[in-house]
Every structure is written in C-alpha cells, then in structure tokens.
KEFIMI-799901 format. One record per residue (C-alpha): residue number from 1; residue in three letters; x, y, z. Coordinates in Angstrom, 1 decimal, always signed. Example, Ala and Ser with C-alpha at 12.3 -4.5 7.8 and 13.67 -1.06 7.14 Angstrom:
residues 2
+------+------+--------+--------+--------+
: loba : rose :     c1 :     c2 :     c3 :
+------+------+--------+--------+--------+
:    1 :  Ala :  +12.3 :   -4.5 :   +7.8 :
:    2 :  Ser :  +13.7 :   -1.1 :   +7.1 :
+------+------+--------+--------+--------+
***
This chain:
residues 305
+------+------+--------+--------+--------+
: loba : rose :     c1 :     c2 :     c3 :
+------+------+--------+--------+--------+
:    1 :  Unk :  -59.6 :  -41.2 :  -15.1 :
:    2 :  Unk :  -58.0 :  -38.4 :  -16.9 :
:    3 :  Unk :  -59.3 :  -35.0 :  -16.7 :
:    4 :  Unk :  -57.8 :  -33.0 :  -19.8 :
:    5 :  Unk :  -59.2 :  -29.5 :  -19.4 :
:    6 :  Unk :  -58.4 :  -27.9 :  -23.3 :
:    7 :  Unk :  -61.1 :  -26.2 :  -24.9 :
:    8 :  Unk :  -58.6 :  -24.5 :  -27.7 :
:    9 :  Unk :  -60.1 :  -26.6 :  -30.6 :
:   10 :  Unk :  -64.1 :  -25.1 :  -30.2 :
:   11 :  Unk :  -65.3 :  -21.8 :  -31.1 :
:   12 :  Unk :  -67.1 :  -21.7 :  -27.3 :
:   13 :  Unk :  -65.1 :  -21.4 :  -24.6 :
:   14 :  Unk :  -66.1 :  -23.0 :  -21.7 :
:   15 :  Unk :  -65.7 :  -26.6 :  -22.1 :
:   16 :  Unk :  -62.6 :  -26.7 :  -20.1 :
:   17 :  Unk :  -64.7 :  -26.6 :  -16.8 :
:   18 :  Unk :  -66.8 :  -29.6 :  -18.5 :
:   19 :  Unk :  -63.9 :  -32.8 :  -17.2 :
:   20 :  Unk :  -64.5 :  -31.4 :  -13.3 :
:   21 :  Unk :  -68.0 :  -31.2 :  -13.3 :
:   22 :  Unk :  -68.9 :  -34.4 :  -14.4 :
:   23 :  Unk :  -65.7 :  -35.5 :  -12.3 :
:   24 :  Unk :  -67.6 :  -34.2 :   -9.3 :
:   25 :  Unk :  -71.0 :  -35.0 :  -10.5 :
:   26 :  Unk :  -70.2 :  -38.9 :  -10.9 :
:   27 :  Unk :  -68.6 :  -38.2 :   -7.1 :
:   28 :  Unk :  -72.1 :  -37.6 :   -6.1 :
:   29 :  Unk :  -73.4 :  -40.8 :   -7.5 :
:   30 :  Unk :  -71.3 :  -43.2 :   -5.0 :
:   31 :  Unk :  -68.4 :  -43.8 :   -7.8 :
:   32 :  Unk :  -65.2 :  -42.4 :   -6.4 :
:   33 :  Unk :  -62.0 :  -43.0 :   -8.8 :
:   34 :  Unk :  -59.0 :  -44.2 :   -7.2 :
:   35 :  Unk :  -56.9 :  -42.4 :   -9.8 :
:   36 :  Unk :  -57.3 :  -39.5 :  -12.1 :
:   37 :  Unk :  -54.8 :  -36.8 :  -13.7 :
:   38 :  Unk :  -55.8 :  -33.2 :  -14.5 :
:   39 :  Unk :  -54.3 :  -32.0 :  -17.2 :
:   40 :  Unk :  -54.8 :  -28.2 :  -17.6 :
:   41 :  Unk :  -54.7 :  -25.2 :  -20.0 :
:   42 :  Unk :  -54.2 :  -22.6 :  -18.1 :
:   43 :  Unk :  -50.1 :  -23.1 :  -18.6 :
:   44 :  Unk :  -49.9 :  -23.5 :  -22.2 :
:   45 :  Unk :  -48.2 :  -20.9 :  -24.4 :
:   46 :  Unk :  -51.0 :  -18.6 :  -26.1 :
:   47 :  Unk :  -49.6 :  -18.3 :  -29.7 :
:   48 :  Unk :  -49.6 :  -14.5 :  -31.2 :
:   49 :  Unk :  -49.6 :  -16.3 :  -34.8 :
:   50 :  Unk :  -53.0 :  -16.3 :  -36.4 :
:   51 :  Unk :  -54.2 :  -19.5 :  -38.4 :
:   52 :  Unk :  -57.9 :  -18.3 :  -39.7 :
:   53 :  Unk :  -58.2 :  -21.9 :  -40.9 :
:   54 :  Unk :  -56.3 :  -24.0 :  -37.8 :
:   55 :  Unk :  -56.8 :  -21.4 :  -34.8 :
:   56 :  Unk :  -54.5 :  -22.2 :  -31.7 :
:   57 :  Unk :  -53.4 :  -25.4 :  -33.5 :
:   58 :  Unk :  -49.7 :  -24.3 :  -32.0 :
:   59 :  Unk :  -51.3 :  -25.0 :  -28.4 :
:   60 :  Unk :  -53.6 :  -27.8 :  -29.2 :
:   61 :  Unk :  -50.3 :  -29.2 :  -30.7 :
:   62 :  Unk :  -48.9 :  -29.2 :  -27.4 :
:   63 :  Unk :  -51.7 :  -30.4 :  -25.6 :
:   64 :  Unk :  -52.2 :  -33.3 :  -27.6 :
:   65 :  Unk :  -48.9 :  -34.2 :  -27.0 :
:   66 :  Unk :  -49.8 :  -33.9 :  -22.9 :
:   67 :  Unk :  -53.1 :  -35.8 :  -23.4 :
:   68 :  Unk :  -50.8 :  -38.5 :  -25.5 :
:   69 :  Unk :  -48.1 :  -39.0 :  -22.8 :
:   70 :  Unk :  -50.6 :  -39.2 :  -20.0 :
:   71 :  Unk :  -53.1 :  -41.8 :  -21.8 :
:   72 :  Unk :  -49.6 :  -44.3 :  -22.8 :
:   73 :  Unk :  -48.4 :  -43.8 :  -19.0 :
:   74 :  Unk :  -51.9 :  -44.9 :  -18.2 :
:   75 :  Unk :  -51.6 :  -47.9 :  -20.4 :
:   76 :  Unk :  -48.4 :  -49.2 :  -19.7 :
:   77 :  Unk :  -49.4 :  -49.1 :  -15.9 :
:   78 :  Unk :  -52.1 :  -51.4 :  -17.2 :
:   79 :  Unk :  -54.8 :  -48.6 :  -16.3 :
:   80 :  Unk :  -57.7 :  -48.1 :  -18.3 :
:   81 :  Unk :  -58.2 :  -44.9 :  -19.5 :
:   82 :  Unk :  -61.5 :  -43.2 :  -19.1 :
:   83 :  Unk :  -61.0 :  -39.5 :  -20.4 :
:   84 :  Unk :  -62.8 :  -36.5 :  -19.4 :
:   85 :  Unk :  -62.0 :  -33.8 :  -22.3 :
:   86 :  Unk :  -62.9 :  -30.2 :  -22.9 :
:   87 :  Unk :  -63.7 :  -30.2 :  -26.9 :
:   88 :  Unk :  -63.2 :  -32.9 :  -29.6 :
:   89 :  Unk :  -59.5 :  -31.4 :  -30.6 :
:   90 :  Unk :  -58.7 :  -33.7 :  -27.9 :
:   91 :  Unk :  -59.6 :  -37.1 :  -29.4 :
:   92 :  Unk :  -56.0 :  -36.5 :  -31.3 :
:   93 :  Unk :  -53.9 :  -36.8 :  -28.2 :
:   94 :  Unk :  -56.7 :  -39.4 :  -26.9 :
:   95 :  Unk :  -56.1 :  -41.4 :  -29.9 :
:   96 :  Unk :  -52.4 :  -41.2 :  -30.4 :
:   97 :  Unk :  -51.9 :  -42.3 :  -26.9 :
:   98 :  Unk :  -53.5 :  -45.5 :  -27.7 :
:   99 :  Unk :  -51.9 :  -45.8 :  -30.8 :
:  100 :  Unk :  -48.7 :  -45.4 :  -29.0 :
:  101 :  Unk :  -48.8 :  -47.8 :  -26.6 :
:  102 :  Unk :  -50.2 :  -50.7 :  -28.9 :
:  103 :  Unk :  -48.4 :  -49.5 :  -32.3 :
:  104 :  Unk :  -48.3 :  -52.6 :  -33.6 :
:  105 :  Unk :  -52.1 :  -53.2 :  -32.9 :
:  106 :  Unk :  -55.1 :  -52.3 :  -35.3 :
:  107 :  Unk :  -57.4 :  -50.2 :  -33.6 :
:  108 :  Unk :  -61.0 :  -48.6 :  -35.0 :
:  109 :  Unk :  -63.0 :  -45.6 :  -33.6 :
:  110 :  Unk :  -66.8 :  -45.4 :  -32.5 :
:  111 :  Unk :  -67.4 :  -42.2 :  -32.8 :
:  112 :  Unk :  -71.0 :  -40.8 :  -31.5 :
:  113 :  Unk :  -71.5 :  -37.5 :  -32.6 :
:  114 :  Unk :  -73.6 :  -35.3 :  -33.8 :
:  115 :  Unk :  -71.0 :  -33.9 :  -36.8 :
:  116 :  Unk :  -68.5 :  -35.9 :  -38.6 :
:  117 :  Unk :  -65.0 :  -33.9 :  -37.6 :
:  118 :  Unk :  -63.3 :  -34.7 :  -40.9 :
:  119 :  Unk :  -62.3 :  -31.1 :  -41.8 :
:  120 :  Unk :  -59.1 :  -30.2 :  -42.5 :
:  121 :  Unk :  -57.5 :  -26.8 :  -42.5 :
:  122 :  Unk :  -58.1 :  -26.8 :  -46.4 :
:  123 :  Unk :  -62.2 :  -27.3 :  -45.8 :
:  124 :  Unk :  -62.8 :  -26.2 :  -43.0 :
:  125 :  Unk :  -65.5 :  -23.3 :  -42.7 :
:  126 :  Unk :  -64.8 :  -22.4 :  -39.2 :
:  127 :  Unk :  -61.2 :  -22.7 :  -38.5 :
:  128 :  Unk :  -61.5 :  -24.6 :  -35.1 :
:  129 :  Unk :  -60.1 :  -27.6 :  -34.7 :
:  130 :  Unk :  -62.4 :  -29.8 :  -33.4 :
:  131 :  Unk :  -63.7 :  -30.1 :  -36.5 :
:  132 :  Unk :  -60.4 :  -32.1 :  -37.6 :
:  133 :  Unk :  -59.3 :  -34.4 :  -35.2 :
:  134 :  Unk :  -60.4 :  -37.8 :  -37.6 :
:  135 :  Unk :  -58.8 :  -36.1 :  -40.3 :
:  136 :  Unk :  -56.0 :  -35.4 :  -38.3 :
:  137 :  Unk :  -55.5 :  -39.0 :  -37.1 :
:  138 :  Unk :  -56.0 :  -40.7 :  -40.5 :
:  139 :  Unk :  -54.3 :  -38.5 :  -42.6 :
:  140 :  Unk :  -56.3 :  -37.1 :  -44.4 :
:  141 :  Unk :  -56.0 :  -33.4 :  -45.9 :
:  142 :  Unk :  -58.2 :  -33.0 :  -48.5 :
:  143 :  Unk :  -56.9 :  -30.9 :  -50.6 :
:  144 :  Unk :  -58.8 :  -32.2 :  -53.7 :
:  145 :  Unk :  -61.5 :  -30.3 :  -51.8 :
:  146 :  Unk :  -60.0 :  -27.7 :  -51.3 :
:  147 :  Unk :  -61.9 :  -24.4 :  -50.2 :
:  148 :  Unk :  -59.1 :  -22.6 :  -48.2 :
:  149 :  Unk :  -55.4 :  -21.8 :  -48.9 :
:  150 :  Unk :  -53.7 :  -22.3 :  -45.9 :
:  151 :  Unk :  -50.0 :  -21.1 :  -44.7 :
:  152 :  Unk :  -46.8 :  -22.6 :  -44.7 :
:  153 :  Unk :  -47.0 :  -22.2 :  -41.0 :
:  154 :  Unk :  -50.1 :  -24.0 :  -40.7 :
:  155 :  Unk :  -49.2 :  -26.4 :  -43.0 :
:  156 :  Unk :  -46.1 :  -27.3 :  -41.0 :
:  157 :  Unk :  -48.4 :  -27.6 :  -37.7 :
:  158 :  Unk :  -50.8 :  -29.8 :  -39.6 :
:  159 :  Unk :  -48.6 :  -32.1 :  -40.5 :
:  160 :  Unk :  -47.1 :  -32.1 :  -36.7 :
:  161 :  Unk :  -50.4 :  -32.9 :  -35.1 :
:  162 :  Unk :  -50.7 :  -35.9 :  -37.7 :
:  163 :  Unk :  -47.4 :  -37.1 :  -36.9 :
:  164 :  Unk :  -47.7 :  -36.9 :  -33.1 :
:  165 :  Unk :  -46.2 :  -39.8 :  -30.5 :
:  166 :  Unk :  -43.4 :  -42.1 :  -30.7 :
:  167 :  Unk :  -42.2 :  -42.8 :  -34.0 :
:  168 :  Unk :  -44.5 :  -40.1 :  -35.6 :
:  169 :  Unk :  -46.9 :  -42.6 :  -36.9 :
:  170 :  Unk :  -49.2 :  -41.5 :  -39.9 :
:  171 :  Unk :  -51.9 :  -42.5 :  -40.4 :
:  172 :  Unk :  -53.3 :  -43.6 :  -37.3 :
:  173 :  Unk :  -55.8 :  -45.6 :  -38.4 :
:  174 :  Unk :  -57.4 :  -46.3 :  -41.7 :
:  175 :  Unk :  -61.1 :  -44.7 :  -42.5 :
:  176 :  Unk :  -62.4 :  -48.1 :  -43.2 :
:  177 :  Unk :  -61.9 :  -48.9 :  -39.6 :
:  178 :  Unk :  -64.3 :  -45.7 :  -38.0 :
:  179 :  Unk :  -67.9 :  -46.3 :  -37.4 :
:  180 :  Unk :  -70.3 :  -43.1 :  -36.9 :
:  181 :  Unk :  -73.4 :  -43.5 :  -34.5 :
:  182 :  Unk :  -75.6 :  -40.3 :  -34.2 :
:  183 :  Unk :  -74.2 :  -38.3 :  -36.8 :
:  184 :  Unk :  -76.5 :  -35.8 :  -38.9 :
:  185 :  Unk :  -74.9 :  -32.3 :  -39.1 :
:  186 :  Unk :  -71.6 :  -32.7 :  -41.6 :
:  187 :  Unk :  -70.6 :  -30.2 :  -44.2 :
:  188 :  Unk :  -71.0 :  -31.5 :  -47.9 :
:  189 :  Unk :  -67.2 :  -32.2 :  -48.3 :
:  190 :  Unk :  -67.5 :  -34.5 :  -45.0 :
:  191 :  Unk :  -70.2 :  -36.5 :  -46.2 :
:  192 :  Unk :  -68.4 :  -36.7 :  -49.7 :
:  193 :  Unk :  -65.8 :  -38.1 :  -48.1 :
:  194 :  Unk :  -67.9 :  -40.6 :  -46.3 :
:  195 :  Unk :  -69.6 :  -41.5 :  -49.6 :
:  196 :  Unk :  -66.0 :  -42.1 :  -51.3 :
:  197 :  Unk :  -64.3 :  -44.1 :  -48.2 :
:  198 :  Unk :  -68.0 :  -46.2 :  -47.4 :
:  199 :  Unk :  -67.5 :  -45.0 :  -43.7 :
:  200 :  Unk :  -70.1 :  -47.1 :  -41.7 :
:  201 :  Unk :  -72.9 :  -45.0 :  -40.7 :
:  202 :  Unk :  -75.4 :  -44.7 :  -38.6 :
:  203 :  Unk :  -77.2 :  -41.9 :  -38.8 :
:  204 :  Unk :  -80.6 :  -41.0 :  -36.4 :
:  205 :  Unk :  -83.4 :  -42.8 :  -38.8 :
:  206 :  Unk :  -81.2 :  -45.9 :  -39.0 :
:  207 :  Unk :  -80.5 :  -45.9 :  -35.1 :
:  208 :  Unk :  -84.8 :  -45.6 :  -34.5 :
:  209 :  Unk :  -85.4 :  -48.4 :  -37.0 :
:  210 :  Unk :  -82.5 :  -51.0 :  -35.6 :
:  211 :  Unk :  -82.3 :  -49.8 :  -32.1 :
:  212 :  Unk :  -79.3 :  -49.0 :  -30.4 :
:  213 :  Unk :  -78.4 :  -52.7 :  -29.7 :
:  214 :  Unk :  -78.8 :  -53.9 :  -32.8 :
:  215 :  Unk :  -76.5 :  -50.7 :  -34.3 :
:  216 :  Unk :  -73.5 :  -51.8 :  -31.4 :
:  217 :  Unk :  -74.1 :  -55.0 :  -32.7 :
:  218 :  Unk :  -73.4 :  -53.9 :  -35.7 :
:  219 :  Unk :  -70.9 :  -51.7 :  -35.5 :
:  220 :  Unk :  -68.6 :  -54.0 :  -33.2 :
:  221 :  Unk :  -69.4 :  -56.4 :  -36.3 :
:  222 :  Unk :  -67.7 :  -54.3 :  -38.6 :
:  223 :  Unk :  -64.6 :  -53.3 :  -36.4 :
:  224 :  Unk :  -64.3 :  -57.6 :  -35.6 :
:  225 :  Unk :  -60.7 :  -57.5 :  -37.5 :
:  226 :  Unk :  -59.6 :  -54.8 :  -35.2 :
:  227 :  Unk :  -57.4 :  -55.2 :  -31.8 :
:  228 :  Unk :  -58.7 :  -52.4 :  -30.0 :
:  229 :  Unk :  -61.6 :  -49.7 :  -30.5 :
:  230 :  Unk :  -61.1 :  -46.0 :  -29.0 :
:  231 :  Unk :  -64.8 :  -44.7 :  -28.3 :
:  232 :  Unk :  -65.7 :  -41.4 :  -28.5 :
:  233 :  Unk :  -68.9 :  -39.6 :  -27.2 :
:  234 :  Unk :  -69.2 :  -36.4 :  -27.7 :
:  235 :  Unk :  -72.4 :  -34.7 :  -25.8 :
:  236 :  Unk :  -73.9 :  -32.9 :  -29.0 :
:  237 :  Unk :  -74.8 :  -36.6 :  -29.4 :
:  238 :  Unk :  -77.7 :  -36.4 :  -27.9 :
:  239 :  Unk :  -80.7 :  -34.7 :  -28.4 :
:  240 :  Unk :  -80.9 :  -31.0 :  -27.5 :
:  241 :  Unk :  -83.6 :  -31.1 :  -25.4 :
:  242 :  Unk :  -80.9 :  -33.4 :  -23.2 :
:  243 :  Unk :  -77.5 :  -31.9 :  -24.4 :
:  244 :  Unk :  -78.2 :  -28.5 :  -23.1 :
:  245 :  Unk :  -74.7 :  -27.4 :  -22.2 :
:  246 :  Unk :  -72.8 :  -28.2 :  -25.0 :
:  247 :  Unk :  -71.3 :  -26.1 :  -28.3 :
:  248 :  Unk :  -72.8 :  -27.5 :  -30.8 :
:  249 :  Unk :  -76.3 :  -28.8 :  -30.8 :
:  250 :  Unk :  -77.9 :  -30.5 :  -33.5 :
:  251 :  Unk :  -81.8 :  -31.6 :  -33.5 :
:  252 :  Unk :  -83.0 :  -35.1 :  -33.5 :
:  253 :  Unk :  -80.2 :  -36.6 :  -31.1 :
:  254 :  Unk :  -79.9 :  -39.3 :  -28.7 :
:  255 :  Unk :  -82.5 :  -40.2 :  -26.3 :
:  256 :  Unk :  -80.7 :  -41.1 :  -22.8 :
:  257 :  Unk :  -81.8 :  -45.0 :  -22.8 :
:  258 :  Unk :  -80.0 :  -45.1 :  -26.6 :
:  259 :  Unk :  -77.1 :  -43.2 :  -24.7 :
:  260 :  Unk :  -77.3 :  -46.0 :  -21.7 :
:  261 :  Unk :  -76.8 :  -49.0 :  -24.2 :
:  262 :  Unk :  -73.6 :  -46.9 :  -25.4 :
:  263 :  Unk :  -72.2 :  -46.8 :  -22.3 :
:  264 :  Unk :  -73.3 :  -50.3 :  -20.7 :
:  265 :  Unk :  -71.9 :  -52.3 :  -24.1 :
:  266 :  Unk :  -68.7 :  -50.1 :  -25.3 :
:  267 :  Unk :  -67.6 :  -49.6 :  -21.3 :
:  268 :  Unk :  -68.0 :  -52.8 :  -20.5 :
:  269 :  Unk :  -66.2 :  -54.5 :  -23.8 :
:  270 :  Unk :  -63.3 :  -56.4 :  -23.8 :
:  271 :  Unk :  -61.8 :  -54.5 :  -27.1 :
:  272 :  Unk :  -62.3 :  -51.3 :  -25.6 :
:  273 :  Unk :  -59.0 :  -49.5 :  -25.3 :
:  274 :  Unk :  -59.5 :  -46.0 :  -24.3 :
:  275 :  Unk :  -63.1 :  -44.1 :  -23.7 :
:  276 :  Unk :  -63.5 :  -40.4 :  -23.9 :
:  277 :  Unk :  -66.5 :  -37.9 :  -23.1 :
:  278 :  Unk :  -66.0 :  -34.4 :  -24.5 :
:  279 :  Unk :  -68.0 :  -30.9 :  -25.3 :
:  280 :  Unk :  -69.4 :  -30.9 :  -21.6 :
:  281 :  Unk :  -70.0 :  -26.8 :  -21.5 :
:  282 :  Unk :  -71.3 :  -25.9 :  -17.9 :
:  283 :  Unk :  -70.9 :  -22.1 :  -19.3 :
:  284 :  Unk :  -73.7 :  -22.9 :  -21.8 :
:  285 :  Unk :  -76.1 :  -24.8 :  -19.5 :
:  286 :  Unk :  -78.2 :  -22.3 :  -17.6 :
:  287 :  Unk :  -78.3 :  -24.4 :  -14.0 :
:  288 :  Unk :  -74.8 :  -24.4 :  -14.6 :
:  289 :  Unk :  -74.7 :  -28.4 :  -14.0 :
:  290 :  Unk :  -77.4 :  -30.3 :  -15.8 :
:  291 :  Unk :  -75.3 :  -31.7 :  -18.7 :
:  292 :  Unk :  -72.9 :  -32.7 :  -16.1 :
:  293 :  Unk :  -75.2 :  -34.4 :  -14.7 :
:  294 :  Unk :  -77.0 :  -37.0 :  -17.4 :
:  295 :  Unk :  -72.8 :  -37.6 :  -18.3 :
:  296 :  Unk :  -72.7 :  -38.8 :  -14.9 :
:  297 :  Unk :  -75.6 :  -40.7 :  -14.8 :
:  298 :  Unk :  -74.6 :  -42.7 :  -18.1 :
:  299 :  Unk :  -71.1 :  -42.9 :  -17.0 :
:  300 :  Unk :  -72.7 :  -44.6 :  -13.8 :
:  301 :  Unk :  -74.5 :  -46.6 :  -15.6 :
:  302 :  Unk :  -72.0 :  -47.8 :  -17.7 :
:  303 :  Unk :  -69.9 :  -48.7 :  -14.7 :
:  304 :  Unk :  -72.1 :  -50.7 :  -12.6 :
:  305 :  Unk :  -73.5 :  -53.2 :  -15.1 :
+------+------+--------+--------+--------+
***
C-alpha cells in the first residue's frame, strides 16, 4: 500500500490526513498490510509564485514525481500497488508510475467520479489541479476552449507534469481508452470534450438502468484491447448522504452495494495494474472518521472475495 499524503491539487485542505485514516480504519477490519510507504507533504518546497489558473502546480510537480518513483519501485518488486491519496492531482504520479514501468504496454483508466477532471489551466474555473490530472496524462490543453490566459511559467509547469517519468512520455494514454462510471458534475467544456472524443460514459441514470455489473461488464468490454487498466475512485463518487467527508459532493451518487461491485470486480481483475482511493477529507466529516470508514469497508470487501 502506498500512502501519498498531498492535498495541494484541491481547494480544501484536509485530505492529506484522508491515506492514514482509512490506513487505520481497514487495520480495524482484520486486514493488516505487510508493506506500505508514506509519502508526505509536509517537506515539499511551498512555492512563492502564484498560478491563479494551476495553483501549487510547482509542488504537485514534485510530488507526482515522488508518487511516480514510489508506484514503479512498487512494480518492479512485482508489488501491487494499492494507493491511498489525498486529492485527485495525485492520479498524475499514480498514473505515470504505471506507465513507467510498462511503457511499452497500453493501459486504460476507470475512472469513478463524480466530475470529469479534464480541465486544463486554459479552462479551468478554479485553478486547482485536481481538476486536470486526465488532461494532464493525455495531453490535452484545450486551448481551442480557451477561457484563461495562462503564464509562461505556468505554461512551462504544464507541460512538465505531462511529460513526467522516464523518457518524458506524452501522452500517457489515449482518451479513447478512459471509461467514466458515476460521473454527473462536469463543466460545459468537459462534457464538450467528451462529446468530441466519444469518452465511454456512464453517468447515474445509465448505472440504475444496467446495474453496476452489467456497467463493469461493459466497461472492461470496451478497455479489452488494453494491457493494463489504472482504476480510480474518488469518494465524491458516491452519494452524499454516504460521501460525507469529502471536497466535492455532488447529489445522486453511488449507493455502497454499487461501490462493493467496484471494488470486488476491478480489485480482484487480472488487468488491473494500479488502484487508487482519493478525496478522503476527515477535516470535512463531522465524527471525524465516518468516510474513512465505508473506504475501509469496501476496500475489505474488495479484498476478501
């Protein structure tokens, strides 16, 4: 397990202390990991450089690059990488770590979420950059939709962060190759640019009618000509009336036994590279550990099937 404790890509701050308390929360249930790394922010460089539209990209550079190491050294030991991360800016180092240690491999991205993360410092409405990390990893700027003009500073850092790992591969992966489960709170320039690519989509009416089974089923389907998938969950996933210490809530969310068929089927498959859970916020739960909690129970689940 790898506990990366950033937070420097949300607009909340708190999610750094999210990676421990499910660590300790799954400790509770019975599973005990024989390995895991904390990687943590306290000893990165704060930058005095202002990026309105890519704040503290300079640090979440850097700790991509950590997160990126740590997840190859994890691989090459022939260690599978279940990743505990503060906000979704860490999906970049997440990603390019798999990416690294396969590069010849063609991997695609489940991605449950509640938002689509395909901003880029020239769209982006809030600056923070876990709002970026797919567009980061594929490449994309989109700059035909532009809304912001953006540095030369932050321009050079944005094309760093794209280029990150070994042989400063970009893109990452190709758009065709992402799947979205649970997604249903996107800014008009994301969903335009889901529209324009045909990003596979399964938004919260299509996951009731199917069921979740049927919409892995699918989804698996539609990555079959890929090596590896990298999943992503991101707690804003779920519904709020479950995903009550996290940033970003969004109504009309996973329910926890569509949440357990995520776990149980993309844990447990063979393609499965890497696995990360991010935007755990005890700061934002009032008992301080309840969202901890349901993350632990579906990680248990997920591990004992």
């Amino acid at each position: 397990m790898i506990l990366s404790r950033y937070d420097l890509g949300a607009g909340k701050k708190g999610a750094a202390d999210g990676p421990l308390a499910v660590k300790d929360e799954t400790e509770h249930l019975g599973i005990v990991f024989d390995e895991f790394e904390i990687l943590d922010g306290q000893n990165l460089t704060t930058s005095h450089i202002s990026h309105d539209f890519g704040r503290h990209i300079e640090d979440v550079l850097e700790a991509s690059i950590r997160l990126n190491n740590k997840v190859k050294e994890f691989l090459d030991r022939k260690k599978f990488p279940i990743i505990l991360s503060g906000d979704h800016s860490n999906a970049i180092g997440g990603f390019s770590g798999l990416k690294n240690a396969f590069p010849d491999k063609r991997i695609g991205i489940i991605w449950i979420d509640a938002h689509a993360d395909l901003h880029s410092p020239y769209t982006t409405p809030s600056g923070n950059l876990h709002g970026m990390p797919l567009a980061v990893l594929s490449g994309l700027d989109n700059r035909s939709l532009r809304r912001n003009e953006v540095s030369e500073d932050l321009a050079y850092y944005w094309e760093e962060l794209k280029k990150l790992g070994v042989g400063k591969i970009s893109p990452k992966f190709d758009l065709k190759d992402l799947v979205f489960i649970g997604i249903r709170d996107a800014e008009k320039e994301e969903w335009d640019i889901i529209r324009n690519m045909g990003i596979k989509t399964f938004e919260p009416a299509d996951i009731r009618q199917l069921g979740m089974k049927e919409v892995l089923a699918q989804a698996i389907d539609h990555l079959k000509n890929c090596d590896l998938f990298y999943v992503s969950f991101d707690a804003d996933s779920l519904d709020p009336g479950i995903s009550i210490g996290t940033g970003t809530i969004a109504p009309d969310g996973l329910k926890i036994d569509e949440a357990e068929v995520v776990f149980e089927t993309l844990l447990n498959h063979p393609k499965t590279g890497a696995f990360e859970i991010t935007e755990v916020n005890p700061h934002l739960d009032a008992a301080g550990k309840e969202m901890a909690k349901v993350i632990a129970g579906l990680l248990y689940h997920g591990l004992t099937q």
